[in-house]
VOGU-3710 file (C-alpha; in Angstrom, 3 decimals, decimal comma):
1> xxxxxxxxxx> 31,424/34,456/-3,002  34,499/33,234/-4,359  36,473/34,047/-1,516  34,318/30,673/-0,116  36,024/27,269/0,161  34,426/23,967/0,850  37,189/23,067/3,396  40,622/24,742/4,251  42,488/22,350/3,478  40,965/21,525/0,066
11> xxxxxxxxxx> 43,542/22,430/-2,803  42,262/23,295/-5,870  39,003/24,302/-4,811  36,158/24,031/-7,234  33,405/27,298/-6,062  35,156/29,640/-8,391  33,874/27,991/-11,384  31,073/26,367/-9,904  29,704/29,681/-8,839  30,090/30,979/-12,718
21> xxxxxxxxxx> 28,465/28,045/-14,063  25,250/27,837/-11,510  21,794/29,009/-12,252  21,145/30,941/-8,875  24,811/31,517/-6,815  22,675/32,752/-4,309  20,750/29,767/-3,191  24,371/27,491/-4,270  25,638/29,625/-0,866  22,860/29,007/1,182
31> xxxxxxxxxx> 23,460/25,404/0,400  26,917/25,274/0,689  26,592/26,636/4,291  24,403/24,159/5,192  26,633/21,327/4,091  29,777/22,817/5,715  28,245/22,038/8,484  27,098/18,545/8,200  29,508/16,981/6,683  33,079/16,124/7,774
41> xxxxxxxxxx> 35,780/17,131/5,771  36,419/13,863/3,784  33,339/13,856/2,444  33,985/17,612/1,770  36,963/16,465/-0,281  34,631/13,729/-2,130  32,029/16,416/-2,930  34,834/18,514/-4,325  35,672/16,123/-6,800  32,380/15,489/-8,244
51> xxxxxxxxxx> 32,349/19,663/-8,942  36,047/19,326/-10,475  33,947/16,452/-13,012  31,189/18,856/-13,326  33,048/22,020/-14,275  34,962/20,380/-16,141  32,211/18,765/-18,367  30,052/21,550/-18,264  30,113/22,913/-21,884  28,995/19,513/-23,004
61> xxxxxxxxxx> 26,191/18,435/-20,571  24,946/22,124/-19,467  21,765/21,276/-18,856  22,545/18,464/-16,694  24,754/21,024/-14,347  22,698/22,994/-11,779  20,415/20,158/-10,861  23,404/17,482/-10,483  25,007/20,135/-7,878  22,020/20,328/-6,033
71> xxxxxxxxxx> 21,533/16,742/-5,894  24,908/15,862/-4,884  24,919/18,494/-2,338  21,558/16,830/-0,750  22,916/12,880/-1,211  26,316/14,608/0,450  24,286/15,504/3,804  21,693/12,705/3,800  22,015/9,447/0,932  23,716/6,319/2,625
81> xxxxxxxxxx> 24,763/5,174/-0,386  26,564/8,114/-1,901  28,116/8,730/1,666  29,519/5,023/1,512  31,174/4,928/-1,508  34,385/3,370/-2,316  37,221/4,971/-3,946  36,211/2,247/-7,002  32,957/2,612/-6,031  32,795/6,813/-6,845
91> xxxxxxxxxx> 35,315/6,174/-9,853  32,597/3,637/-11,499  29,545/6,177/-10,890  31,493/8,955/-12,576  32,475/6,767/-15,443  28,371/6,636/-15,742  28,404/10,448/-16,073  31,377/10,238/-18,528  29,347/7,472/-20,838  26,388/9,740/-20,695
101> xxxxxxxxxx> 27,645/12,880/-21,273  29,582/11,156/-24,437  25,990/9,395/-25,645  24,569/11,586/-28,498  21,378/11,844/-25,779  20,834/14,888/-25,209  20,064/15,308/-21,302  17,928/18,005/-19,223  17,042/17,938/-15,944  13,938/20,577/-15,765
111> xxxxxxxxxx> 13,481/19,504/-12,220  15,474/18,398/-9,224  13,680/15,108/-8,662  15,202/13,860/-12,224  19,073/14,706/-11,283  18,355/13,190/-7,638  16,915/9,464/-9,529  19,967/9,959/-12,474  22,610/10,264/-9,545  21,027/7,059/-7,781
121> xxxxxxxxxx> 21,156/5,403/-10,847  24,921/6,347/-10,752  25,399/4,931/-7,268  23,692/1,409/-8,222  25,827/1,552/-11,409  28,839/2,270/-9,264  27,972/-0,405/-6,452  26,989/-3,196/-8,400  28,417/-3,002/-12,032  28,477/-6,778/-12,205
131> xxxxxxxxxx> 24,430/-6,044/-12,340  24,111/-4,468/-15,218  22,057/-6,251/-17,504  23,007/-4,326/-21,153  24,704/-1,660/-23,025  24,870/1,623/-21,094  25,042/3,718/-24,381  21,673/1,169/-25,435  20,068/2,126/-21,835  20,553/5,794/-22,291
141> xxxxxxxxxx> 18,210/5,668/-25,176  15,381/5,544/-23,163  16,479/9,215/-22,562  16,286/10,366/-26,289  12,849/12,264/-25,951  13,284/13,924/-22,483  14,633/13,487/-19,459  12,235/13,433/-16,788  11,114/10,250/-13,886  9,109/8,333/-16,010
151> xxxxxxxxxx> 12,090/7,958/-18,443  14,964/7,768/-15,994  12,620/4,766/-14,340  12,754/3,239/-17,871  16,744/3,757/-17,631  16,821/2,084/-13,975  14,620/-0,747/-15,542  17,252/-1,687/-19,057  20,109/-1,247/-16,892  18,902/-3,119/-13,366
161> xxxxxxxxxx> 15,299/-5,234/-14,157  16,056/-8,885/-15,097  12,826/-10,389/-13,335  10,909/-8,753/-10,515  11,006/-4,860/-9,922  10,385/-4,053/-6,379  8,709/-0,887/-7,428  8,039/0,339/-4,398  11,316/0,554/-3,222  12,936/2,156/-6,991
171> xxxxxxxxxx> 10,208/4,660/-6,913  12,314/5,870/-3,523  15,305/5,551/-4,792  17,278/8,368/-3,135  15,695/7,797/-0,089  16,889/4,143/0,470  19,229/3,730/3,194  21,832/0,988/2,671  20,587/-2,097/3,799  17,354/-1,198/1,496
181> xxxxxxxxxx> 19,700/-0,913/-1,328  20,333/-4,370/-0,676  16,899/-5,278/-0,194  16,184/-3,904/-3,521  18,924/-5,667/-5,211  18,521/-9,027/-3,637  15,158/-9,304/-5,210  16,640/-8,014/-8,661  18,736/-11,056/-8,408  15,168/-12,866/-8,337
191> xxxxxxxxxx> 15,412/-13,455/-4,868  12,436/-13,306/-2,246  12,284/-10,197/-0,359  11,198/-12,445/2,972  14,394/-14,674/2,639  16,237/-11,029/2,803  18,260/-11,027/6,063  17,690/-7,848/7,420  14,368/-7,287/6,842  13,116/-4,286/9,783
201> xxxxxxxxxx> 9,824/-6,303/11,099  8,358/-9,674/9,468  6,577/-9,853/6,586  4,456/-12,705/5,495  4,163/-14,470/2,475  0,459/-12,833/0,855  1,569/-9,564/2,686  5,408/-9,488/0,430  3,028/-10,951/-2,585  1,158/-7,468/-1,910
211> xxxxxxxxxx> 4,218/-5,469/-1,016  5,902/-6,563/-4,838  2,529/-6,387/-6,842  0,159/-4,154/-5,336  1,584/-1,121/-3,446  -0,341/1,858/-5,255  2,374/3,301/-7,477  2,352/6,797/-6,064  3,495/6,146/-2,552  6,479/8,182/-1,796
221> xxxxxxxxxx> 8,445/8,138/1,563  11,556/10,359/2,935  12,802/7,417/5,142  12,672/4,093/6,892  11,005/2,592/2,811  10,762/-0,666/3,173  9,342/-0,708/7,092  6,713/1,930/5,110  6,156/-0,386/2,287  5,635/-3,586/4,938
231> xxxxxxxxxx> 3,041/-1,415/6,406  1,145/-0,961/3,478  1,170/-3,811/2,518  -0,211/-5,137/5,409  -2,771/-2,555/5,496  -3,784/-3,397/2,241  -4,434/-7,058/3,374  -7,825/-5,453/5,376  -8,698/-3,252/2,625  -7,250/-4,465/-0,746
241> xxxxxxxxxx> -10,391/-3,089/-2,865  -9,530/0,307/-0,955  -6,111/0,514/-2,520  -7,072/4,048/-3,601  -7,228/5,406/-0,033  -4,104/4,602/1,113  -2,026/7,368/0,089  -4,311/9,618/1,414  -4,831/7,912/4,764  -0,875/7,323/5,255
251> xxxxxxxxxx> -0,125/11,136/3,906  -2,655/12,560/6,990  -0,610/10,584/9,591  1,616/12,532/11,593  2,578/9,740/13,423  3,470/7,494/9,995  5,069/10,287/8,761  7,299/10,851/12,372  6,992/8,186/14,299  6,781/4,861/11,716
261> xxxxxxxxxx> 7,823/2,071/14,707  4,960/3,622/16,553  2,314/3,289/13,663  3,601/-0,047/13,119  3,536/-1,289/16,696  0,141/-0,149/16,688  -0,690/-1,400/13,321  -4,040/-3,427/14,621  -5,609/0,105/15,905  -4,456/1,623/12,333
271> xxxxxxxxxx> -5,579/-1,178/10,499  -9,306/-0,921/12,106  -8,937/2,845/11,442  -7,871/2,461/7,482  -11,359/-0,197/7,389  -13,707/2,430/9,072  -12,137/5,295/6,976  -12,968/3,145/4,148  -15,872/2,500/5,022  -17,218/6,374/5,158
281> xxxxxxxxxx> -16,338/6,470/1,472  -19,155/4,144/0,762  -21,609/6,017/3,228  -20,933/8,756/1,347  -20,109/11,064/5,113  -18,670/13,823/3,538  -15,511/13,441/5,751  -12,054/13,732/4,484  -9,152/11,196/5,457  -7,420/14,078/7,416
291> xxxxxxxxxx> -10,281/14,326/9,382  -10,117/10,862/10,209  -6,870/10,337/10,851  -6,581/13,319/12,820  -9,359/12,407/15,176  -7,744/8,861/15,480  -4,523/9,968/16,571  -5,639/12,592/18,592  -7,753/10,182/20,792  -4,611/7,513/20,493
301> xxxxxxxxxx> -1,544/9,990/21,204  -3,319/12,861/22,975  -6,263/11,572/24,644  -5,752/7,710/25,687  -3,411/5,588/25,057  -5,283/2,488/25,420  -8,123/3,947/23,465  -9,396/1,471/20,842  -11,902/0,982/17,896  -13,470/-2,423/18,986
311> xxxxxxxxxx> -16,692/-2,223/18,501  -16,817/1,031/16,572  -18,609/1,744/13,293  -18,065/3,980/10,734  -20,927/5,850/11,406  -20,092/6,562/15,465  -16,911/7,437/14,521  -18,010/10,113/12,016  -20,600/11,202/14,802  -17,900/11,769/16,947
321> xxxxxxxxxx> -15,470/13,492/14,608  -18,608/16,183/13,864  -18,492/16,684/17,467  -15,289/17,053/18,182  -15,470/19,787/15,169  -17,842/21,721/17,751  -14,634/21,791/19,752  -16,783/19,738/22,793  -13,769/17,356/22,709  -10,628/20,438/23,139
331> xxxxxxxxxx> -10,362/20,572/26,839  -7,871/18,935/27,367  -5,866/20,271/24,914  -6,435/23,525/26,217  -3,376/23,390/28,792  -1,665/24,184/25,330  -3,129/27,753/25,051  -0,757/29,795/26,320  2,420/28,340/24,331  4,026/30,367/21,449
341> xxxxxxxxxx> 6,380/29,652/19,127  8,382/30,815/16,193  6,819/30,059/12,830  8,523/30,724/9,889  9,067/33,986/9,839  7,199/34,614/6,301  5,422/37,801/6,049  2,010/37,939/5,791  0,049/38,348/2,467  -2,676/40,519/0,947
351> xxxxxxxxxx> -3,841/39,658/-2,352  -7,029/40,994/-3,833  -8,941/38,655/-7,173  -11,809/39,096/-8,791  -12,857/41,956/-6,888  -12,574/40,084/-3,529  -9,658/40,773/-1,111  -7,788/38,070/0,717  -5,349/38,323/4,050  -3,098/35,573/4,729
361> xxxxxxxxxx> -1,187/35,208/8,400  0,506/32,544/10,602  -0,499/31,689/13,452  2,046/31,435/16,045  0,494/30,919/19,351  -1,817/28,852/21,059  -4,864/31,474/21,462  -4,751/32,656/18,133  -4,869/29,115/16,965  -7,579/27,682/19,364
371> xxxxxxxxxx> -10,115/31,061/17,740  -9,284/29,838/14,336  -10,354/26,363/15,484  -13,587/27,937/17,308  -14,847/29,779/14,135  -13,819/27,982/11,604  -14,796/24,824/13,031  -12,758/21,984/12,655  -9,802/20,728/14,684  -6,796/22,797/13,775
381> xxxxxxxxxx> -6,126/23,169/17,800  -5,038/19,535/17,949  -2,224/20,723/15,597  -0,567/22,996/18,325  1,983/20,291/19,436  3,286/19,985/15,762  3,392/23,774/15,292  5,481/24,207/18,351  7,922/21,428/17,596  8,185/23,682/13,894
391> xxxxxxxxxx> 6,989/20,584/12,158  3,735/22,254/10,770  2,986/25,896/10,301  -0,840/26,853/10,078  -1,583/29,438/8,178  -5,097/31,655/8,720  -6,893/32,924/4,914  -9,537/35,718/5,463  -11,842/37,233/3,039  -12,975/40,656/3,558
401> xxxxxxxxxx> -16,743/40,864/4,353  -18,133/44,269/4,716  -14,943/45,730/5,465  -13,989/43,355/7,765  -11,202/40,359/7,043  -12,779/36,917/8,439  -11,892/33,772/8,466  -12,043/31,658/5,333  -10,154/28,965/5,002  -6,916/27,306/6,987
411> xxxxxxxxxx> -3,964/26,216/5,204  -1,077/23,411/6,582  2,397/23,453/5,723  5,081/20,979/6,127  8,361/22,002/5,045  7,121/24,338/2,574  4,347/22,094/1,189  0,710/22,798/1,096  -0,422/19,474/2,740  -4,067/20,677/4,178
421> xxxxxxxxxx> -6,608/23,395/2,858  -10,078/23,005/5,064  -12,492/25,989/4,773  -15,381/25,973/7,291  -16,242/22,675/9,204  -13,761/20,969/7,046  -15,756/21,919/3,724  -13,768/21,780/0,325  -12,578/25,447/-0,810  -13,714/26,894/-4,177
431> xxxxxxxxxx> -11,974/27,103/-7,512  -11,714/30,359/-7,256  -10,230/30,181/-3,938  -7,786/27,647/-5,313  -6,258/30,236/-7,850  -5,830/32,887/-5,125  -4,100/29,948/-2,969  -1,751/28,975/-6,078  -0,875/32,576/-6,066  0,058/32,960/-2,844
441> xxxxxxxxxx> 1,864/29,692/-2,759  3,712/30,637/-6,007  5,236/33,794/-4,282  6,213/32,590/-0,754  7,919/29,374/-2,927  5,582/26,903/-1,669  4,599/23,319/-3,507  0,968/22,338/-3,636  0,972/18,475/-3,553  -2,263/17,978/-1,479
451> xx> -4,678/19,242/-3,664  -3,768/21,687/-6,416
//
């Protein structure tokens, strides 16, 4: 390992004692090899000077240290904003480090998500000093009790908020490209975010009104924020006493999550969608917003392009989705069958709990996965195009029965998150399947933000 360098012609190469100060120097060289890769070699250099400040300042912020890498590692391969930087720019975010390293807080970043908000704090502090609103020693007192999101958004808040906090867009924070940055600080100068210049698609006055005051606070998006906030907020402009739903609705969209212009040049189909989704909560259908969604997009994407919802009620559509359950609705899909793909590789699982034993495998081709559709059913098959393309892995759970493993309950993962869990015709697992599903996620490293 410390034969590694960053870049050849980096002198003075920081791994050596970066590699004796991290946590895990096995995962640091996975990650390392990733960013060799991505990243051209002045930004190589750039990263190797925030390890020299690191190292050098590990003894009095070590619990600060293994995170931070980590964090500047991922803002290295994918933040606009720390890839930007100025000479000045970097000088002024590490003189934020310096201040809070010397502060008699005492900081410690228990998990990744806290070093990757402290470091955008950083950036802002870096790119527009002439912003900050108070002391940063003061600021860093927010920090005195622990260190974690809820505090560092105090932090962003003494240091940044003067009138309006665009919430939606801070509670991204790492994930705002540079023009968003901007977005976010021309309404912190107590600007409208509709006079904003580069806005990505027109907003209108009640739906920006929505977009600053009434997001729900736990949206979170990996890219493209404020297009995704716009959206909502729009959404929300059908459906505002369904504010509730929206995470969930948005979080089953494949195509929000992959293809956002598409959602949003559709956004009168998904805007009749979100009201007819709603609208089964009151009825009291006993159908989830995955189902839903999935159903829409398979009959938008898949099925018809110019299908549409006039006309539809809440109650045809959940008709429909029961039958399409049956499979009745798969044939056309079935020109799919014969594909295979690659999976992720992760070995399969036997567990036993409470005197019941469990079997967990991935399914990696297109028969395997159109069975688990037929007897569990419910409309995993439709997933086949995502599972080939590697952006979700199904997983099959079986319960032995008389000797015999069968089929239990299906499990989604996107980029080693648990983001579905459906037993039989869509029906809600038990708590005691829960704990053997937390065990199994717990050893193949997997995080359980759907449901657990």
């Amino acid at each position: 390992m410390r034969k590694m360098k960053l870049h050849p012609q980096i002198r003075e190469d920081q791994l050596t004692d970066l590699f004796e100060f991290i946590n895990s120097p096995e995962e640091l060289k996975e990650q390392l090899g990733n960013l060799s890769i991505s990243i051209d070699s002045p930004m190589l250099s750039r990263v190797n000077k925030w390890f020299y400040f690191l190292n050098k300042n590990y003894a009095q912020a070590p619990c600060m240290f293994t995170h931070t890498v980590y964090a500047i590692i991922k803002a290295a391969m994918s933040n606009e904003v720390f890839r930007s930087q100025t000479t000045h720019e970097f000088e002024t975010s590490l003189r934020f480090y310096e201040i809070a390293i010397k502060s008699e807080v005492f900081i410690d970043f228990e998990e990744i998500d806290s070093a990757d908000m402290f470091l955008s704090i950083s950036l802002l502090y870096g790119k527009y000093p002439g912003m900050v609103l108070t002391s940063t020693y003061k600021s860093l007192t927010t920090l005195e009790e622990r260190s974690g999101i809820e505090e560092l958004k105090a932090l962003y808040k003494s240091l940044f908020v003067k009138y309006e906090d665009p919430y939606v867009l801070s509670n991204n924070l790492f994930q705002l490209s540079l023009t968003e940055t901007e977005a976010m600080m021309h309404v912190l100068r107590g600007l409208n975010i509709r006079a904003f210049s580069q806005l990505p698609v027109p907003i209108s006055k009640k739906a920006s009104f929505y977009l600053m005051n009434h997001l729900p606070d736990n949206l979170r998006f990996d890219n493209n924020v404020l297009v995704r906030s716009i959206i909502c907020s729009k959404l929300l402009l059908a459906q505002f006493a369904n504010k509730h739903l929206l995470q969930p609705f948005l979080s089953a969209s494949t195509v929000f999550e992959l293809k956002v212009f598409t959602f949003y040049d559709d956004l009168p189909f998904w805007t009749k969608a979100f009201e007819l989704m709603c609208g089964a909560e009151g009825e009291e259908l006993g159908l989830s917003a995955q189902e839903f969604v999935d159903y829409f997009e398979y009959k938008k994407y898949t099925e018809d392009q110019h299908y549409s919802l006039k006309g539809r009620t809440t109650a045809s559509i959940a008709q429909a989705i029961y039958n399409w359950h049956e499979a009745a609705d798969f044939e056309k899909t079935k020109g799919f069958i014969d594909m295979k793909w690659e999976g992720s590789k992760i070995q399969e699982w036997t567990a036993e709990e409470q005197g019941d034993k469990y079997f967990f495998q991935e399914i990696t081709d297109g028969n395997e996965l159109l069975r688990e559709s037929e007897t569990m059913k419910h409309c995993v098959f439709s997933y086949i195009e995502s599972c080939v393309a590697g952006y979700s892995a199904i997983w099959s759970m079986k319960k032995e029965v008389n000797s015999i493993y069968q089929g239990h309950a299906t499990i989604e993962i996107r980029d080693k998150r648990i983001t579905q869990v459906a037993g039989k015709r869509n029906k809600t697992v038990s708590r005691s399947d829960i704990g053997i599903i937390k065990r199994w996620a717990s050893e193949m490293e997997f995080t359980c933000e759907y449901w657990i």
